[in-house]
ZAFI-686359 format. One record per atom (N, C-alpha, C): residue number from 0; atom name; x, y, z. Coordinates in steps of 0.02 Angstrom, whole numbers, plus 32768, in hexadecimal, padded with zeros to 4 digits. Example, Ala and Ser with C-alpha at 12.3 -4.5 7.8 and 13.67 -1.06 7.14 Angstrom:
BEGIN
 seq atom   px   py   pz
   0    N 8294 7EE4 8186
   0   CA 8267 7F1F 8186
   0    C 8294 7F5B 8186
   1    N 8282 7F90 8162
   1   CA 82AC 7FCB 8165
   1    C 8285 8002 818A
# end
This chain:
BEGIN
 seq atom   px   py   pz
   0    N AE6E ED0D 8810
   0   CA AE92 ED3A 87E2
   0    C AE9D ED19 879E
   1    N AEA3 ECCD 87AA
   1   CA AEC1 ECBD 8764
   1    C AE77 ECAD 8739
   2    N AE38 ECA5 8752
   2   CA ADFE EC9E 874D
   2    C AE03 ECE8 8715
   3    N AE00 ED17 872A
   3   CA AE0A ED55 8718
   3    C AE29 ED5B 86E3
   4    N AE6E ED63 86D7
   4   CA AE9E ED54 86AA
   4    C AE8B ED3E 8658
   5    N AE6A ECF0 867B
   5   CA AE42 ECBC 8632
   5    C AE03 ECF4 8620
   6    N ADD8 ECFD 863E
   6   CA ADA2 ED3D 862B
   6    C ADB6 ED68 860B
   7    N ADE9 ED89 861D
   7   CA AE14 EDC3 85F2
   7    C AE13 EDB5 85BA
   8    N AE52 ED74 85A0
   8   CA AE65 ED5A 856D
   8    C AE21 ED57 8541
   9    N ADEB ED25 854E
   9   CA ADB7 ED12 852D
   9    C ADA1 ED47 851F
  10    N ADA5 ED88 8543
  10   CA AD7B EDCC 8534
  10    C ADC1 EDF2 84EF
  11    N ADEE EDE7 84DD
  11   CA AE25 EE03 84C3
  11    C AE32 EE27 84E2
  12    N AE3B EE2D 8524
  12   CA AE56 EE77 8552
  12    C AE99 EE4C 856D
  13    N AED3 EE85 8573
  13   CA AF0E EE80 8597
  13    C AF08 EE5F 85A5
  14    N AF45 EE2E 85D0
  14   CA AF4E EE20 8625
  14    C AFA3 EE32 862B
  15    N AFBB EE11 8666
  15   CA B00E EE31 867E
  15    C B00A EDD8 8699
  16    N B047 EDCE 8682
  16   CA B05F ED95 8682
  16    C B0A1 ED92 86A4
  17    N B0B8 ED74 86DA
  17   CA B0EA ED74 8706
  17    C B10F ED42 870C
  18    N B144 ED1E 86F0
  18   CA B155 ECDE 86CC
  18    C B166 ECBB 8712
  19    N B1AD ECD9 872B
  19   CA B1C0 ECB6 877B
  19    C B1F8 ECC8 8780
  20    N B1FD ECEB 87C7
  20   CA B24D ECFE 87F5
  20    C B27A ECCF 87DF
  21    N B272 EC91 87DA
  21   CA B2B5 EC68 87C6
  21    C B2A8 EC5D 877E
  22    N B273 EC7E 875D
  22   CA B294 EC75 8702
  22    C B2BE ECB8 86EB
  23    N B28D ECE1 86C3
  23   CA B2A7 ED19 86A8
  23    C B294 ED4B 86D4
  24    N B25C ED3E 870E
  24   CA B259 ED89 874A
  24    C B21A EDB7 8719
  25    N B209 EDB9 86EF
  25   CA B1ED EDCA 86BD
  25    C B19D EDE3 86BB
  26    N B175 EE0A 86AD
  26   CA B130 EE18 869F
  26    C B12B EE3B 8668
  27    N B110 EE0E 8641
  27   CA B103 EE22 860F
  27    C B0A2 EE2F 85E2
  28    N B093 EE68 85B8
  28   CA B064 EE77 85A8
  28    C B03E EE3E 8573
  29    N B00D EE0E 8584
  29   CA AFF6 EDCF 8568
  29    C AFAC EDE1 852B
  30    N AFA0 EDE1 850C
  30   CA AF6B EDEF 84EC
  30    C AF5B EDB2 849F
  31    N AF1F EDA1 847C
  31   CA AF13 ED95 8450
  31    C AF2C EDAC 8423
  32    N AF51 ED78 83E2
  32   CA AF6F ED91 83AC
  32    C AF3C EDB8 837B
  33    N AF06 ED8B 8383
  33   CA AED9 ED97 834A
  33    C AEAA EDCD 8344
  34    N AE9D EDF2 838B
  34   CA AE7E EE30 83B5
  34    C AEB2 EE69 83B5
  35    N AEE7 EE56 83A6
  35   CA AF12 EEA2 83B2
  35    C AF15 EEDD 838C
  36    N AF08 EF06 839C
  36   CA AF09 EF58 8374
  36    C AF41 EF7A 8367
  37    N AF3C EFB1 8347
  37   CA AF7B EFE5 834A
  37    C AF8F F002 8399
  38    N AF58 F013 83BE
  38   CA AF49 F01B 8403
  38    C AF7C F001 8433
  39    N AF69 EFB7 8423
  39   CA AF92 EF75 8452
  39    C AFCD EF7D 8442
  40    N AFDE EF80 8406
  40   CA B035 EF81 8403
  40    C B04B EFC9 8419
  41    N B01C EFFB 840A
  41   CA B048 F044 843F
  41    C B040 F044 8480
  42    N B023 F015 8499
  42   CA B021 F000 84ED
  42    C B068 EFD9 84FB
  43    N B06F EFB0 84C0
  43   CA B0A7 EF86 84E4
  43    C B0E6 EF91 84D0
  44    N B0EB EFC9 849B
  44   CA B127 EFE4 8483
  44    C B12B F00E 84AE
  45    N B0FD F04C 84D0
  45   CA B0FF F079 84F8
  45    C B11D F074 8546
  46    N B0E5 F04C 8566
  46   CA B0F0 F02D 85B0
  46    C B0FA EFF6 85BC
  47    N B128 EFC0 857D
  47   CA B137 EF7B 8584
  47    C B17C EF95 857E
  48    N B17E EFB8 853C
  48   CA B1D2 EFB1 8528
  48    C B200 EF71 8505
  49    N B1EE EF2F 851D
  49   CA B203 EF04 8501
  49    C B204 EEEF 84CB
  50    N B1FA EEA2 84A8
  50   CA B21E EE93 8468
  50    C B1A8 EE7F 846B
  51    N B18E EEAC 842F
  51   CA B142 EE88 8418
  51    C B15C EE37 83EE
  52    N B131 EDF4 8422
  52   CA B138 EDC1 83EC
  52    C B0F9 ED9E 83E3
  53    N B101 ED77 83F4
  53   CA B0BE ED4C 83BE
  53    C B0CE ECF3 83AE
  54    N B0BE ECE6 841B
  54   CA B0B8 EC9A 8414
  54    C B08F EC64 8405
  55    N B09E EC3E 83DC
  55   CA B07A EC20 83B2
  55    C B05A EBBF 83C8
  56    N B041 EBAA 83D7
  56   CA B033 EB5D 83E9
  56    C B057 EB49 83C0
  57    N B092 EB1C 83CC
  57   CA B0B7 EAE4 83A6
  57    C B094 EAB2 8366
  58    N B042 EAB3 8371
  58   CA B03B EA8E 8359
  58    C B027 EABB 82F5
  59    N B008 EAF6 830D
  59   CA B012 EB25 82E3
  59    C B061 EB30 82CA
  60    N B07A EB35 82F5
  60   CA B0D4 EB40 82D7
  60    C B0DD EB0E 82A0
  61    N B0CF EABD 82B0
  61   CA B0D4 EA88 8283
  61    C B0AF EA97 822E
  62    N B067 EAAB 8232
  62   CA B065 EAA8 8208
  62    C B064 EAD4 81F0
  63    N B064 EB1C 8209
  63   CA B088 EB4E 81CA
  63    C B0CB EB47 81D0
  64    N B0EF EB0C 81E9
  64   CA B13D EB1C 81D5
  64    C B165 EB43 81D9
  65    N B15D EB4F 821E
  65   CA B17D EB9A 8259
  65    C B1BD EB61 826B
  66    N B1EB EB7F 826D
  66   CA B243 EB46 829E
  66    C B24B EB79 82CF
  67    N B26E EB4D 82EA
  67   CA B29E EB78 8315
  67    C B2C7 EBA1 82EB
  68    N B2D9 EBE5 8308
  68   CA B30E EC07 82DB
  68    C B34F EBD6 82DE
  69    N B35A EBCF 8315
  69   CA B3B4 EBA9 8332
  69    C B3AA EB81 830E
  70    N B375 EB4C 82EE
  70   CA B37A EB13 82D2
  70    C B391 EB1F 8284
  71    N B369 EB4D 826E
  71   CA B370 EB7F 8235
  71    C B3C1 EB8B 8234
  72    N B3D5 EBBE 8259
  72   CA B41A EBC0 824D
  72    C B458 EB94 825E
  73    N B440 EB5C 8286
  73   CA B468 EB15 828A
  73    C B472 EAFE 8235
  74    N B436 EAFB 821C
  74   CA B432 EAE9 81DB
  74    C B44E EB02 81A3
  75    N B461 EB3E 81AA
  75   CA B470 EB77 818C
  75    C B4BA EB74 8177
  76    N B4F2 EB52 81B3
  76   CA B524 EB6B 81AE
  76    C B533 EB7E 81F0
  77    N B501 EBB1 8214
  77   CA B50B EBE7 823C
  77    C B51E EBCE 8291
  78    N B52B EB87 82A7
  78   CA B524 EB69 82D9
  78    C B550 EB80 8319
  79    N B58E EBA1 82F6
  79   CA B5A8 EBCC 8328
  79    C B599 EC0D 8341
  80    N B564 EC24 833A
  80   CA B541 EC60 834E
  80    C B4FC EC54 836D
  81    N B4EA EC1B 8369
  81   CA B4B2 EC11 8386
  81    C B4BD EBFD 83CD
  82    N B46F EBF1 8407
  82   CA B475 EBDD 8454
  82    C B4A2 EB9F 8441
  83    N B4C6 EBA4 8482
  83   CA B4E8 EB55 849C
  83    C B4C4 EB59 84DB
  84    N B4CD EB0B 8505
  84   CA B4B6 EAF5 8546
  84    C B4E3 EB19 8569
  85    N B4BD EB5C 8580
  85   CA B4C6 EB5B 85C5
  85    C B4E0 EBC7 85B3
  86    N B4D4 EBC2 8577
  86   CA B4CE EC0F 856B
  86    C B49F EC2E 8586
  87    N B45C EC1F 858B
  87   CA B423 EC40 8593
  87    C B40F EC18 85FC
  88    N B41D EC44 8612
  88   CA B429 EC34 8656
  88    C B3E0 EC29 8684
  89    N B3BB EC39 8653
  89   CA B35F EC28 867E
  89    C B351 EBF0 8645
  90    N B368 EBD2 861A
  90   CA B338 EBA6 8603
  90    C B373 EB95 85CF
  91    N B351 EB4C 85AB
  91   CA B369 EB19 8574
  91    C B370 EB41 853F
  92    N B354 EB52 850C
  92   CA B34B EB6A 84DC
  92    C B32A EBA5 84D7
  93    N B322 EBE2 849C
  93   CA B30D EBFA 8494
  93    C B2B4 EBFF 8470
  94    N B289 EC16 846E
  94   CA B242 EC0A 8438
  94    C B241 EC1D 83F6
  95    N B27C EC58 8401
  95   CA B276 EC7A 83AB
  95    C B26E EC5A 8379
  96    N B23C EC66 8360
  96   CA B249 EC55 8311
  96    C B24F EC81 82E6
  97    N B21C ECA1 829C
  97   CA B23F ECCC 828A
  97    C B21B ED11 8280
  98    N B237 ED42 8268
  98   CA B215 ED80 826C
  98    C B1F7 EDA2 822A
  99    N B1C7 EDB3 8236
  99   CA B18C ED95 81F5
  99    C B17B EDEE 81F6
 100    N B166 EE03 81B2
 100   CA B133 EE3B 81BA
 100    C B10E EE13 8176
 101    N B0B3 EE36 8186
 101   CA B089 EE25 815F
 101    C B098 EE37 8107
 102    N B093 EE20 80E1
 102   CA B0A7 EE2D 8090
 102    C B06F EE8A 808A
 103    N B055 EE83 80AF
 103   CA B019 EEBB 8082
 103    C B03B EF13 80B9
 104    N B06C EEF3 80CF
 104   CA B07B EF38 811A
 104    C B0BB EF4A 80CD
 105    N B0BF EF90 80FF
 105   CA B0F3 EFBD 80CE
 105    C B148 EF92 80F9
 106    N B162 EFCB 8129
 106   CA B182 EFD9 814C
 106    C B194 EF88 8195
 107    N B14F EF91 8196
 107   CA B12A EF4B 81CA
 107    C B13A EF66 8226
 108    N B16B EF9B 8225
 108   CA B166 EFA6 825D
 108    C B150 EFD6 8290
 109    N B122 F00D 826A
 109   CA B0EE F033 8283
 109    C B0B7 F028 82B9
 110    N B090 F021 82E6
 110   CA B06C EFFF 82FA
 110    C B02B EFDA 82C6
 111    N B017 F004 82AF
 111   CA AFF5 EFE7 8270
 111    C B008 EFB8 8253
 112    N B044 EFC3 8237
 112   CA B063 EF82 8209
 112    C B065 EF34 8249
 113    N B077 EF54 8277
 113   CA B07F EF1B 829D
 113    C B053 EEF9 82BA
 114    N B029 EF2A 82C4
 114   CA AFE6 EF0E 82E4
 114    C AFAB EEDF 82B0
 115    N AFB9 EEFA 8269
 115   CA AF96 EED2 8239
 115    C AFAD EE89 8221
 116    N B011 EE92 8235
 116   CA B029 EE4D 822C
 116    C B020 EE20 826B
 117    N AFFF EE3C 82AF
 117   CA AFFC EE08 82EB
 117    C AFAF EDDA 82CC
 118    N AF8F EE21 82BA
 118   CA AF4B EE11 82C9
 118    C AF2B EDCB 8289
 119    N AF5A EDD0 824A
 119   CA AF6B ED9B 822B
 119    C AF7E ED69 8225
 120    N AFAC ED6E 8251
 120   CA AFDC ED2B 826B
 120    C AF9E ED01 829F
 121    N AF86 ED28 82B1
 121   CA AF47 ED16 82E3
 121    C AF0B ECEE 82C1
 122    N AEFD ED07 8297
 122   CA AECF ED00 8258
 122    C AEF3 ECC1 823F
 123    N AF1C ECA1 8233
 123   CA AF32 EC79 8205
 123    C AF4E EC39 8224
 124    N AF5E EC51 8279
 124   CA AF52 EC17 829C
 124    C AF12 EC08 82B6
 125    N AEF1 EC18 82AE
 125   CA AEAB EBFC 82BC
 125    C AE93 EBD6 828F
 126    N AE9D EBEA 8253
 126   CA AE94 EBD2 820F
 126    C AEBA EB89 820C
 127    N AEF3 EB7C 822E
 127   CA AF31 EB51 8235
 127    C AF14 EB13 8255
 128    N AF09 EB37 82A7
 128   CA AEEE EB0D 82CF
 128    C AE9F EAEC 82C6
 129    N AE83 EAF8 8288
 129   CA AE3F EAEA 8284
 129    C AE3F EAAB 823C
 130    N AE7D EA98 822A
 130   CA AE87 EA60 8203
 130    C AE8B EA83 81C2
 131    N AE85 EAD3 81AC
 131   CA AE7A EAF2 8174
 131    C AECD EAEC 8147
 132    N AED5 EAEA 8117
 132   CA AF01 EAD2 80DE
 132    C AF1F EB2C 80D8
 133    N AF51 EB42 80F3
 133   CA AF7E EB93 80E2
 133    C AFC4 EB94 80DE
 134    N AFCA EBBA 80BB
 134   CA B023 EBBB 8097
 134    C B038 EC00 80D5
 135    N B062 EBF4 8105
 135   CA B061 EC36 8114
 135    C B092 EC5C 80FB
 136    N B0BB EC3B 80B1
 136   CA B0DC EC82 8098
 136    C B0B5 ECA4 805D
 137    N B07A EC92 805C
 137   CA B03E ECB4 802B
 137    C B030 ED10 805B
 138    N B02E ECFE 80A7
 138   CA B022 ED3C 80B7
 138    C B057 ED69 80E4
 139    N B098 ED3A 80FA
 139   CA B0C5 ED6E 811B
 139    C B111 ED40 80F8
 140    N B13D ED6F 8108
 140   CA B184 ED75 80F2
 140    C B1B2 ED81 8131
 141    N B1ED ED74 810E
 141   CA B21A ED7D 8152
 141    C B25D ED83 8137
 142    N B295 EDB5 813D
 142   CA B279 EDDF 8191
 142    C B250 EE09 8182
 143    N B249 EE1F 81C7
 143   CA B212 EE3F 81D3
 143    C B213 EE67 822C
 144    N B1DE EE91 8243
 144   CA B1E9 EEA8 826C
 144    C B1C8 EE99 82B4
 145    N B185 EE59 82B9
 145   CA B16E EE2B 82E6
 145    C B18E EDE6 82E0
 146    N B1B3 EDC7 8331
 146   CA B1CC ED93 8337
 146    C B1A0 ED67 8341
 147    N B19C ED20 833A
 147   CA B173 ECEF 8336
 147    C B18D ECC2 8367
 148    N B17E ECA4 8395
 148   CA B1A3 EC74 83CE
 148    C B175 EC42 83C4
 149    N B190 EC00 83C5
 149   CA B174 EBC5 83D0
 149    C B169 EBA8 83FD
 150    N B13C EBA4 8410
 150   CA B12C EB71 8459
 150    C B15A EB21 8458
 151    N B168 EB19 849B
 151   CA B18B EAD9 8491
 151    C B14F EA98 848D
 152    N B154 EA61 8478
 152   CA B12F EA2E 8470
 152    C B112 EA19 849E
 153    N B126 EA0C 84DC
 153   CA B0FB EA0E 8510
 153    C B0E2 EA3D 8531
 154    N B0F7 EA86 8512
 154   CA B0D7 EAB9 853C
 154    C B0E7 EAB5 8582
 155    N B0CA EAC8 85AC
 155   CA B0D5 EAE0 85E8
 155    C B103 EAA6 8614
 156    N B0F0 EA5E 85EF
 156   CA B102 EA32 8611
 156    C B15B EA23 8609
 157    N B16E EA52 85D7
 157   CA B1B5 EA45 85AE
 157    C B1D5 EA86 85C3
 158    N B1AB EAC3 85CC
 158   CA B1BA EB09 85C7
 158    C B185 EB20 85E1
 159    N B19B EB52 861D
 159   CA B17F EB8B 8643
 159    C B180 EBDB 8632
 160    N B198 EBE6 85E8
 160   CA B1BA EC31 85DB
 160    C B161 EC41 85C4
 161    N B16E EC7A 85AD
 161   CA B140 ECAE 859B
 161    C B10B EC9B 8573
 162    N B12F EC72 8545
 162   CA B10D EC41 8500
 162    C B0DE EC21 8516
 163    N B0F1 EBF1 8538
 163   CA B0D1 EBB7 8546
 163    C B098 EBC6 8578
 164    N B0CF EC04 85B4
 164   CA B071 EC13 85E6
 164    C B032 EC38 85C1
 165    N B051 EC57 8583
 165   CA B029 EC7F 856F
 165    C AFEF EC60 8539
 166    N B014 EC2B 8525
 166   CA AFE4 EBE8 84D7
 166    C AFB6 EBCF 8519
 167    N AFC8 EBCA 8554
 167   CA AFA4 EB8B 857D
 167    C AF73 EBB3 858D
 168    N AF6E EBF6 85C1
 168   CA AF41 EC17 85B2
 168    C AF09 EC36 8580
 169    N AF30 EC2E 853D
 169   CA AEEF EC29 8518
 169    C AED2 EBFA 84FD
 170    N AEE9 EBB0 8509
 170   CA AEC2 EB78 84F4
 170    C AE8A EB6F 853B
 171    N AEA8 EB8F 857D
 171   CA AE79 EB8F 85AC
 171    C AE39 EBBA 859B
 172    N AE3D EBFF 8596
 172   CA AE1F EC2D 8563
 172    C ADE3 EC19 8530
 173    N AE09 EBDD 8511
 173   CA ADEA EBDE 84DE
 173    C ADF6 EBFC 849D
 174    N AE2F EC1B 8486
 174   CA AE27 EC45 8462
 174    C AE6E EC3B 8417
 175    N AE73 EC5D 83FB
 175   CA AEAD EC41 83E1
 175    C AEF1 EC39 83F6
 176    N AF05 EBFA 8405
 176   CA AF55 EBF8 8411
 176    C AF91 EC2A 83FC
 177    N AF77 EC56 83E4
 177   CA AFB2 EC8F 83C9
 177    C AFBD ECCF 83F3
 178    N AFE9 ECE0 8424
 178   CA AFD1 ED09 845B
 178    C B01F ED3D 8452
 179    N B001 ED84 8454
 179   CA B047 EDC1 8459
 179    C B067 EDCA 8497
 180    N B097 EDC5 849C
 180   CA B0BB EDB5 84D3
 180    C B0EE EE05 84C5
 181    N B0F6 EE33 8509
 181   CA B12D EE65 850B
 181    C B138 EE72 854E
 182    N B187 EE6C 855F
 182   CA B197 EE79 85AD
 182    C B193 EEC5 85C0
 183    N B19A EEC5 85FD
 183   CA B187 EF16 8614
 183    C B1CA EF1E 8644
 184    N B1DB EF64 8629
 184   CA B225 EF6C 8624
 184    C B214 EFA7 866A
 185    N B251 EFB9 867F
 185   CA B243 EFFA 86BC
 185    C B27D F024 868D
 186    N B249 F06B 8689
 186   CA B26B F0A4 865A
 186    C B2A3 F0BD 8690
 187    N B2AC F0C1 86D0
 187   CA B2DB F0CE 86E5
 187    C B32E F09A 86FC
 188    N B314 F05B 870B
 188   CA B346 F045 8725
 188    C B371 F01D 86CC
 189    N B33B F01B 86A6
 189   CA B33D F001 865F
 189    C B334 EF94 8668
 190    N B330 EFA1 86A6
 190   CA B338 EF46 86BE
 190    C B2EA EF2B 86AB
 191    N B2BE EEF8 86B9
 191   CA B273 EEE7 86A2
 191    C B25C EF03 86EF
 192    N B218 EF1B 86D7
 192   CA B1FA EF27 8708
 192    C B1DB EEF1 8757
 193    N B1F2 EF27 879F
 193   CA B1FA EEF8 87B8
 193    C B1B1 EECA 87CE
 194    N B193 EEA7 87D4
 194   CA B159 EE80 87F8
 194    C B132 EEA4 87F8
 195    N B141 EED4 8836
 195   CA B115 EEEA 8862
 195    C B109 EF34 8836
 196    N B11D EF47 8815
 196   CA B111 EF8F 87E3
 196    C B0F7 EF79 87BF
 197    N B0F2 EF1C 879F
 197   CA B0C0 EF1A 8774
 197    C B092 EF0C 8780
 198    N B07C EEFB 87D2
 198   CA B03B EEE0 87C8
 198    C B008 EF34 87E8
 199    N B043 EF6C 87F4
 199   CA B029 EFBC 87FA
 199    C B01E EFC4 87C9
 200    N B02D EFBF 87A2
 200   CA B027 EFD3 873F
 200    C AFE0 EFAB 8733
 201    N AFDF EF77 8749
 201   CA AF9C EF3C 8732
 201    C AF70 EF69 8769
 202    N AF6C EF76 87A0
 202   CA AF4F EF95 87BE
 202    C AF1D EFD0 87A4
 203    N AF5E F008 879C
 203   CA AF4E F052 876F
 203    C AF29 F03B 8738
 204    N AF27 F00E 870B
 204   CA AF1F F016 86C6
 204    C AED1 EFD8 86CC
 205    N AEC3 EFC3 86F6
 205   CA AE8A EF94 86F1
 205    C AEAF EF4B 86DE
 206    N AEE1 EF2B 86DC
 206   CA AEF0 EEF2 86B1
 206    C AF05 EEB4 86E9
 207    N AEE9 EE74 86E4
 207   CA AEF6 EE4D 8708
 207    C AF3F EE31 8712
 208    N AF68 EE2E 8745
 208   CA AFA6 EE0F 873F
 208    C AFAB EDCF 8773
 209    N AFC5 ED9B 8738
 209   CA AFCA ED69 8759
 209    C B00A ED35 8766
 210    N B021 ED01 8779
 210   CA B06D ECEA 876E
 210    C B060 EC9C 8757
 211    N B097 ECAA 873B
 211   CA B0B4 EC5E 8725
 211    C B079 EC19 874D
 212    N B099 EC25 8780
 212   CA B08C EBE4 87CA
 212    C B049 EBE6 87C3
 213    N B017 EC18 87B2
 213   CA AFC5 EC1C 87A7
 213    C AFC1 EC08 8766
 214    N AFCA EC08 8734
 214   CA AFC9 EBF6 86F7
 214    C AFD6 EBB0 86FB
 215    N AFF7 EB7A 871E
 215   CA B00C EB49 8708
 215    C AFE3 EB14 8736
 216    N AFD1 EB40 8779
 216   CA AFA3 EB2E 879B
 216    C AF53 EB15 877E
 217    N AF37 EB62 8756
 217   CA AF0B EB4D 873F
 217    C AEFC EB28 86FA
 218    N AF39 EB22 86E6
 218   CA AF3A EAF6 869E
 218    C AF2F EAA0 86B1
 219    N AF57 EAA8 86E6
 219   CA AF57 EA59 86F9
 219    C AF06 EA4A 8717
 220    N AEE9 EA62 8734
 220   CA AE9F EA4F 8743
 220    C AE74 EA54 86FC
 221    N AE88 EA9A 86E5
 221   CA AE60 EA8A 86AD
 221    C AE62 EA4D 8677
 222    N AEA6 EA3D 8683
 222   CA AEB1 E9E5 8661
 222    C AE7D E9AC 8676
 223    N AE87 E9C5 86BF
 223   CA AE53 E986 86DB
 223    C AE17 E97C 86E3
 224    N AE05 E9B7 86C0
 224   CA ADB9 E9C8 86B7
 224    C AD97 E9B2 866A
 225    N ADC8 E9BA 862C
 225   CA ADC4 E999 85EA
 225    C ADAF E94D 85EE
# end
């Protein structure tokens, strides 16, 4: 299955990403930043429901000069409003960083607008990760209406959330480290959708769903194969 999954990715098609019962319980809709359409974001605004973001490889974060938001507003002044240890009850910290729409979008939160600022952000980390010299406030601004999460520095090895399974899979892939990340919500109970409805949904819809524990599985062989 997770064989599957990496094919997807490399092909820019979906997958369903299932983080873990003891993190956030979570499946969320995984796709290429740089491949995404107007399409993709009315899939995941439609039958995701959740927050559309756009996790980024740390090492890209560095040099376009992505922070943490909390670090941002530590700095700010703002330190009493930000996470403390032991607020966020599945994990250390948060990924957010900040929320960007592309300079050339109207509104930025249309699917269009949004889908042209993923598919950029996509575009410009590739550009990033390939040693190329980019200002990224030449092409987006903030705020804005796509969130940007930062992978933690060791990735998977530091952090198991959404970010990090989702950068690792596409360096497995092959493809650009910049990957759209949106949870899938249940329209009735309003809680995230449960497991087993998402991997019926992955079912119905053709899309591979895979979890956390497979992702980290096959990252680690694929280490030992480099």
């Amino acid at each position: 299955m997770i064989d599957d999954a990496i094919d997807a990715i490399k092909n820019n098609k979906m997958v369903l990403l299932f983080d873990s019962a003891d993190r956030e319980g979570e499946t969320d809709f995984v796709i290429p930043a740089i491949s995404t359409t107007p399409h993709d974001v009315k899939i995941m605004r439609k039958d995701g429901g959740g927050l559309i973001c756009v996790a980024i490889h740390p090492d890209a974060c560095e040099r376009l000069g992505l922070p943490f938001i909390s670090d941002v507003l530590n700095a700010g002044g703002f330190s009493d409003i930000t996470e403390k240890g032991g607020d966020i009850r599945y994990d250390r910290r948060s990924s957010f960083s900040l929320w960007v729409n592309h300079r050339d979008t109207f509104t930025g939160i249309p699917d269009n607008d949004r889908a042209y600022t993923i598919s950029e952000l996509g575009k410009l980390v590739k550009k990033s990760m390939n040693g190329e010299a980019v200002n990224f406030a030449d092409g987006f601004r903030t705020p804005g209406h796509v969130a940007l999460l930062r992978g933690a520095d060791g990735l998977i090895n530091d952090r198991q959330g959404q970010t990090e399974l989702s950068i690792v899979m596409a360096e497995m892939a092959g493809v650009t480290p910049a990957m759209v990340v949106c949870e899938m919500l249940d329209e009735k109970s309003g809680n995230a959708l449960t497991k087993a409805d998402a991997i019926k949904y992955g079912k119905e819809h053709g899309l591979v769903f895979v979890t956390g524990a497979q992702v980290v599985d096959a990252h680690n062989e694929w280490k030992k194969s480099k």
